[in-house]
C-alpha angles and dihedrals in degrees: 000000000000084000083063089062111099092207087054100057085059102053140101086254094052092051098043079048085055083035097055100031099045121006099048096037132093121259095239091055085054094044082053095054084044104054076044091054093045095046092050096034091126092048098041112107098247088227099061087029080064089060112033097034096060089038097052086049084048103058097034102107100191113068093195090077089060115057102101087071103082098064098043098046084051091049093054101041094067090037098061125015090203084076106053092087087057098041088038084060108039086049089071099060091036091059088064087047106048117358106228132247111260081246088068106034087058082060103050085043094058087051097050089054080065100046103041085069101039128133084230111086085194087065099037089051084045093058094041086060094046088052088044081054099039085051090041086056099039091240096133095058092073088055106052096170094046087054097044087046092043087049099045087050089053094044086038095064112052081214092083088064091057135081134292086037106028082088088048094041091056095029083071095030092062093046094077101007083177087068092092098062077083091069119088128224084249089059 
């Protein structure tokens, strides 16, 4: 319950937690707690899977061992939706590990059409940081109309020029500042 508090996430405790668990321990320990978590993923609380789930991704060295993750995370995503916040979020450090098939990053794109424009601030900051990956990777240049349609939604909601995603919102925007040659006068 302490890991739902928002003022704990960002405490010492919390970081000496993310210190001990992760940092200091062997990757084999990590990839332990990570084939656990995978197995269990329909019986792990959503809010402890958000932190341990994108940590464990974080601090595995060796993306090999983390290729079956893409079809499983996918898989999940469209089966619960208690589970998009921590796949969402796993999904940003797994990009930088293994860049995803063009099966599973429709996927994640129709997803993020969802999120983007989600009630949940913790969703929608979760999808601008995809996007800032998937840019960073140059994953959006092979899809022009997914990035033209992505772009007019975040110039369309004055939200998106507000804290707390204005930083996220610029942050992708100056990853490719060439992207918005896609958009049309019109747009």
């Amino acid at each position: 319950k302490i890991f739902g508090l928002n003022y704990f996430v960002r405490s010492d405790v919390y970081r000496k937690f993310i210190n001990v668990v992760f940092k200091k321990n062997s990757e084999d320990n990590i990839m332990q707690l990570l084939n656990l978590m995978i197995s269990n993923i329909h019986i792990i609380d959503p809010l402890l899977l958000n932190i341990l789930l994108p940590h464990s991704i974080r601090y595995i060295n060796h993306p090999e061992k983390l290729i079956s993750l893409w079809p499983l995370l996918t898989e999940w995503i469209l089966k619960k939706d208690l589970l998009v916040a921590p796949i969402l979020h796993s999904f940003i450090y797994l990009i930088d590990k293994i860049p995803p098939k063009l099966c599973y990053m429709a996927v994640l794109l129709d997803k993020m059409k969802s999120t983007i424009s989600s009630s949940d601030s913790k969703l929608v900051i979760y999808s601008l940081k995809i996007a800032i990956q998937l840019s960073k990777n140059n994953l959006l240049d092979k899809i022009n109309e997914v990035t033209t349609s992505f772009l007019r939604q975040l110039f369309a909601y004055q939200h998106f020029f507000e804290i707390p995603f204005s930083k996220y919102f610029y942050e992708f925007l100056n990853t490719k500042p060439s992207m918005i040659k896609y958009l049309s006068i019109e747009d």
